[in-house]
C-alpha positions in Angstrom: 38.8 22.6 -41.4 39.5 24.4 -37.9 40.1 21.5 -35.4 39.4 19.1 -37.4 41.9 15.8 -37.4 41.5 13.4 -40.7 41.6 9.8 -39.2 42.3 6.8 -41.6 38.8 5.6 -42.6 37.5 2.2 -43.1 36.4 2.0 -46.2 32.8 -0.2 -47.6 34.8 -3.1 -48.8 36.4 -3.6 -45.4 33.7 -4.3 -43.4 33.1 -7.7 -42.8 29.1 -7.2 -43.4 30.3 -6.1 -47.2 33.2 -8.7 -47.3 30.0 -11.4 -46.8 28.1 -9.7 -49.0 30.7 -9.5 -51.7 31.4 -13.2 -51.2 27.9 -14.0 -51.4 27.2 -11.7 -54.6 30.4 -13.6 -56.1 28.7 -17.3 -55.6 25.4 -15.8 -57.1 26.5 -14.3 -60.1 28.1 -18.2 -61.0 24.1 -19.3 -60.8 23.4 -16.7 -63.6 22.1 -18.4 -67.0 24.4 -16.7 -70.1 21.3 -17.6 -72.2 18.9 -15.6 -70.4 17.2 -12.7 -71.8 18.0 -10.5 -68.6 15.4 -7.5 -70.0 12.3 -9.6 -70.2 13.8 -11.6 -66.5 13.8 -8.2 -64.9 10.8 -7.3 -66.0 9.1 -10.0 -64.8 10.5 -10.1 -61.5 9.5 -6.6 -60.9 6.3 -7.6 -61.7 6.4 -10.5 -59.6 7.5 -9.0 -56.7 5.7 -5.5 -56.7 9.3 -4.0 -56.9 9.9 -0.7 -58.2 13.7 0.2 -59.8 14.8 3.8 -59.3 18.2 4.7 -60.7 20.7 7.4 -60.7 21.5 9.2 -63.9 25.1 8.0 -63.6 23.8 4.4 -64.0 24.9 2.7 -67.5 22.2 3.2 -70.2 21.1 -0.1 -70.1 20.0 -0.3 -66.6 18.9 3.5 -67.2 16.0 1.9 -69.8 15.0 -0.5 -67.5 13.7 1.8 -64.6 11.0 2.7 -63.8 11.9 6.3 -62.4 15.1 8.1 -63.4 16.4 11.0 -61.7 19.3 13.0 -59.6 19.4 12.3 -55.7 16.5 14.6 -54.7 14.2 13.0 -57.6 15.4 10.2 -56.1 14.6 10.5 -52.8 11.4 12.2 -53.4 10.3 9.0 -55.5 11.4 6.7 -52.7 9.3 8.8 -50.7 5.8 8.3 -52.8 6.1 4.8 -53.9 3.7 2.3 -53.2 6.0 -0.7 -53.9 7.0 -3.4 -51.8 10.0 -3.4 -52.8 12.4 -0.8 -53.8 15.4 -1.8 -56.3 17.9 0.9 -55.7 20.6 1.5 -58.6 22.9 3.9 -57.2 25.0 3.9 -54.8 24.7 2.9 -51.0 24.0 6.1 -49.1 21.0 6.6 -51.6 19.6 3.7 -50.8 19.7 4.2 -47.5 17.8 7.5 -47.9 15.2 5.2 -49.6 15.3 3.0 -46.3 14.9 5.9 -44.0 11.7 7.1 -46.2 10.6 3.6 -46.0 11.3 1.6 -43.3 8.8 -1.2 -43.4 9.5 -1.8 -47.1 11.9 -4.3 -49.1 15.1 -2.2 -50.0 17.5 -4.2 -52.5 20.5 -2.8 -54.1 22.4 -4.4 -57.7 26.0 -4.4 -55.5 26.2 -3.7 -51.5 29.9 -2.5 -52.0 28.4 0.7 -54.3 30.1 3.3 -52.0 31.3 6.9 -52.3 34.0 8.7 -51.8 32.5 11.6 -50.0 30.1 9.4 -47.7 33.4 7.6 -46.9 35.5 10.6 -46.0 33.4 12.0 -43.7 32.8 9.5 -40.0 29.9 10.6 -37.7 32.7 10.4 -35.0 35.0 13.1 -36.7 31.7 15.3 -37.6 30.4 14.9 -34.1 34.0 16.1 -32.8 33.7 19.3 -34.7 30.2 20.2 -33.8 31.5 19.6 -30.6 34.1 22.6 -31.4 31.2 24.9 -33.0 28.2 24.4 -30.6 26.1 27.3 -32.0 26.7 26.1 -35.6 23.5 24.7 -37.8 25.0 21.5 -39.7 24.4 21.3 -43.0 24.9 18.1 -45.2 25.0 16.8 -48.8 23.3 13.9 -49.2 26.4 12.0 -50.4 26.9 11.2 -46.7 26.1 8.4 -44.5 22.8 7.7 -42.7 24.9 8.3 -39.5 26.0 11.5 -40.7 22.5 12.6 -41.8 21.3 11.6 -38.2 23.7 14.4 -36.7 22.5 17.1 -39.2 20.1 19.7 -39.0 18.9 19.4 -42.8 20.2 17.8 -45.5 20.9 19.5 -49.1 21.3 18.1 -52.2 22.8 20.1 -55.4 19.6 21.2 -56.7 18.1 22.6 -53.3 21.5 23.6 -51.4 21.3 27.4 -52.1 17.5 27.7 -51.1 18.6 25.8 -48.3 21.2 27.6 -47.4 19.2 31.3 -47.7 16.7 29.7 -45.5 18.7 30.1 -42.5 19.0 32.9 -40.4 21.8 35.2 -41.6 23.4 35.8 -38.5 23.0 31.4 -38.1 26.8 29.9 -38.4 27.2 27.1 -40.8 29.3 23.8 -40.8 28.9 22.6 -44.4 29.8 18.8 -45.2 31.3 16.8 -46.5 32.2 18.6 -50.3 33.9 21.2 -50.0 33.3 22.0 -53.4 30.2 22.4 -53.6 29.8 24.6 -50.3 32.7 27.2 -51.8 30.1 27.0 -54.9 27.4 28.3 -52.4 29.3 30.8 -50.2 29.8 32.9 -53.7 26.3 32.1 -54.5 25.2 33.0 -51.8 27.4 35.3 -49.9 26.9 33.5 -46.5 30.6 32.5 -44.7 30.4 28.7 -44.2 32.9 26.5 -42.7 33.6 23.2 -44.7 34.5 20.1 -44.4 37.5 19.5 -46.6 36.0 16.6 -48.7 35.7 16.0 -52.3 34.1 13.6 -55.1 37.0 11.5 -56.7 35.3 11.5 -59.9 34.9 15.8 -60.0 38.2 17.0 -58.4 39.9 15.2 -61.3 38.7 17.3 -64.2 41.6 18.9 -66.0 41.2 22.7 -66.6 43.9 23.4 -69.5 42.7 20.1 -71.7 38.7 21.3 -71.3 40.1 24.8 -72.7 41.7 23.7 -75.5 38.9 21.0 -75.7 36.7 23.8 -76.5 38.9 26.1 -78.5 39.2 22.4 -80.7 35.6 22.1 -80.9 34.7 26.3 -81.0 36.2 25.8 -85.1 33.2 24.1 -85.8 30.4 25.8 -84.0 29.5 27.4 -81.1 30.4 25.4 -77.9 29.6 25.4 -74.3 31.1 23.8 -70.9 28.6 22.9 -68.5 29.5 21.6 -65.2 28.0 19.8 -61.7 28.9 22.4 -58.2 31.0 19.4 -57.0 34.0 20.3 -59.5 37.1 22.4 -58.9 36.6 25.8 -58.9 39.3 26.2 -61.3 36.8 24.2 -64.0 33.6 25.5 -62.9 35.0 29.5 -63.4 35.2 28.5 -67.5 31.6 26.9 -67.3 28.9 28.1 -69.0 26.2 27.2 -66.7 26.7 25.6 -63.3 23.9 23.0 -62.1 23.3 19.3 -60.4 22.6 16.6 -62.6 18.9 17.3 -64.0 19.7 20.9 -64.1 22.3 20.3 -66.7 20.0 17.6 -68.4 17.2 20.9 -68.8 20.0 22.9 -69.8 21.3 21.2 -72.6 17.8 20.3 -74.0 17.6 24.2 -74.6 21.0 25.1 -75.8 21.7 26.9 -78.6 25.3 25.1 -78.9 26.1 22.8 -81.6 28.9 21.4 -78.6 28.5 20.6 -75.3 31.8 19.4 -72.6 29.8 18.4 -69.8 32.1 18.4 -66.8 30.2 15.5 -64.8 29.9 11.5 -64.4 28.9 10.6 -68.4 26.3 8.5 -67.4 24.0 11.5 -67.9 25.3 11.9 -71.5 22.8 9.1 -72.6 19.8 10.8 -71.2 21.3 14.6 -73.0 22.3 12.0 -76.4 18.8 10.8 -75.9 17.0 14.4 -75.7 19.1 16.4 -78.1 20.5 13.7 -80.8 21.2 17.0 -82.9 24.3 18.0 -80.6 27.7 16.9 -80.0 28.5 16.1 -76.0 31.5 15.3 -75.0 32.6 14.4 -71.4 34.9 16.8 -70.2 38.6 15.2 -69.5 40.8 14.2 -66.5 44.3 14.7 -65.7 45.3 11.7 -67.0 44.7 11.4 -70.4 44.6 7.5 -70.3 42.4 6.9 -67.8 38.7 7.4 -67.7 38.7 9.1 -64.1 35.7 10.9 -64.9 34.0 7.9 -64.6 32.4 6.2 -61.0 33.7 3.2 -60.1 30.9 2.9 -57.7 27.7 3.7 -59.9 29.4 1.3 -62.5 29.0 -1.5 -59.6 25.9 -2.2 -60.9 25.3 -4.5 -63.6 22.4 -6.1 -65.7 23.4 -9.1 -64.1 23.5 -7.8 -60.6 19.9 -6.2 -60.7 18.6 -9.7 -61.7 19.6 -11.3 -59.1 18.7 -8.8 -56.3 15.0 -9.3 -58.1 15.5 -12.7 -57.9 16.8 -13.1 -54.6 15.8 -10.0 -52.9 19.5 -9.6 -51.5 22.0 -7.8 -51.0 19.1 -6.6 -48.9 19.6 -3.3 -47.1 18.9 -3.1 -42.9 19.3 -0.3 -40.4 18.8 0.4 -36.8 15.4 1.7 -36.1 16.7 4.5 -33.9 19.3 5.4 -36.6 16.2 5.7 -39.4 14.6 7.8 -37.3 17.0 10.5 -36.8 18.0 10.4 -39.8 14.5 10.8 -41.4 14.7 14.1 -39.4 16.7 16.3 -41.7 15.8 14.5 -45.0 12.7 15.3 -43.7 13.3 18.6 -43.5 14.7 18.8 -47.0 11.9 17.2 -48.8 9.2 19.9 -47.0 11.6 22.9 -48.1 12.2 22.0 -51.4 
């Protein structure tokens, strides 16, 4: 990105607030009854406490059934938004629940494991953002959500993948645009949508590692018995998303493949989703599109799988790892989530 310098990044499981926490977490999980019917405990906590459990798609399936609202990070943030709980369980990773914070500040926010980061939140520091607004004065700044709170509080709006392009179109055309932090997904919009953006050279560990040549022959494989189609999130490689089908954030390709005509689907995405897609449409075949490595699951998030059955009781139980944030900090931040939520 033009004058831009990468700096070495402290990384979640550095900082001594999430070294405590982790330490803490570790002692806890020790306290945790093997014999316990951890359904029924959640259930009743939640109860108890007035809490309310939102979860990402990418969640495993079991903590999938338990919540109470499912969704992709605008869903989620728009629940966060209109709850009435008093507390808000948030299974996901950390810059999501801090969305939920900023929406509600004088609420209970709890998430499963405080060390539930993301690659793209962690590659991108407010001070290297504010440096290069610093370089592009009459540039708007739009962000993805997958950033941190202190990014979001240096933005003008923030997008997610279901709401980027009309975002994006809202601005004046002749407005200059610093997109961040996936770059991916902001090439996906400058086709879209035809408007020059300059991006921040970040990327999602889990989608830059899709393999183009074994998805191809994955579907040529799978084409001999029926009629197959790749689907794929914006934050992949462009060299995978020019052999998708269709192109969409993570409820997007849930709609789509409930109305597919294809007997196969590779879904080029995190496969968490594959149990909600399994769940809708038991009569097709999905298959999660592979990495480069053929013996390694990279297509899978070591963050989102943080969270545990075990981990979700306890934050009920305990109401901790509990999340806290500088009231100046919520408030500009609220600003351009803010500003998403009222434009999409």
């Amino acid at each position: 990105m033009a004058g831009h310098v990468a700096v070495s990044l402290p990384l979640l499981k550095d900082d001594p607030y999430f070294v405590e926490q982790r330490r803490d977490l570790g002692s806890r999980l020790n306290t945790v009854d093997p014999r316990l019917d951890l359904d029924k405990e959640i259930l009743r906590l939640k109860k108890e406490r007035n809490a309310v459990i939102l979860a990402h798609y990418y969640q495993d399936s079991e903590i999938q059934e338990l919540a109470d609202f499912l969704g992709d990070s605008l869903q989620l943030a728009q629940a966060a938004k209109a709850t009435k709980a008093d507390v808000i369980v948030f299974c996901g990773v950390h810059f999501m629940a801090e969305t939920a914070k900023i929406l509600n500040p004088d609420r209970i926010v709890v998430v499963p494991d405080m060390d539930a980061g993301c690659s793209l939140a962690d590659g991108c520091s407010p001070r290297d953002l504010a440096a290069w607004k610093r370089l592009h004065p009459d540039h708007a700044v739009i962000s993805y959500i997958n950033c941190s709170a202190d990014v979001k509080a240096l933005s003008d709006v923030i997008v997610t993948s279901s709401n980027a392009e009309k975002i994006v179109r809202s601005f004046p055309a002749d407005r200059p645009i610093l997109f961040a932090p996936d770059r991916n997904l902001g090439a996906f919009l400058v086709k879209k949508t035809g408007r020059h953006m300059d991006l921040w050279q970040g990327a999602c560990v889990v989608h830059e590692l899709f393999d183009e040549k074994r998805i191809v022959q994955l579907k040529e494989h799978h084409a001999a018995h029926g009629p197959v189609e790749i689907i794929a999130h914006p934050e992949c490689e462009e060299h995978v998303l020019r052999h998708a089908d269709f192109i969409g954030s993570t409820t997007a390709l849930l709609n789509y493949a409930k109305g597919s005509k294809a007997k196969t689907l590779i879904v080029a995405t995190e496969p968490g989703i594959l149990h909600q897609m399994q769940k809708a449409r038991p009569d097709v075949t999905f298959v999660d599109a592979p990495g480069e490595d053929e013996n390694c699951k990279c297509n899978i998030c070591p963050h989102m799988k943080r969270n545990t059955l075990e981990k979700l009781y306890l934050c009920l139980r305990d109401l901790k790892p509990r999340l806290e944030m500088e009231p100046d900090l919520m408030e500009q931040a609220r600003k351009p989530i803010e500003r998403m939520l009222s434009l999409s």
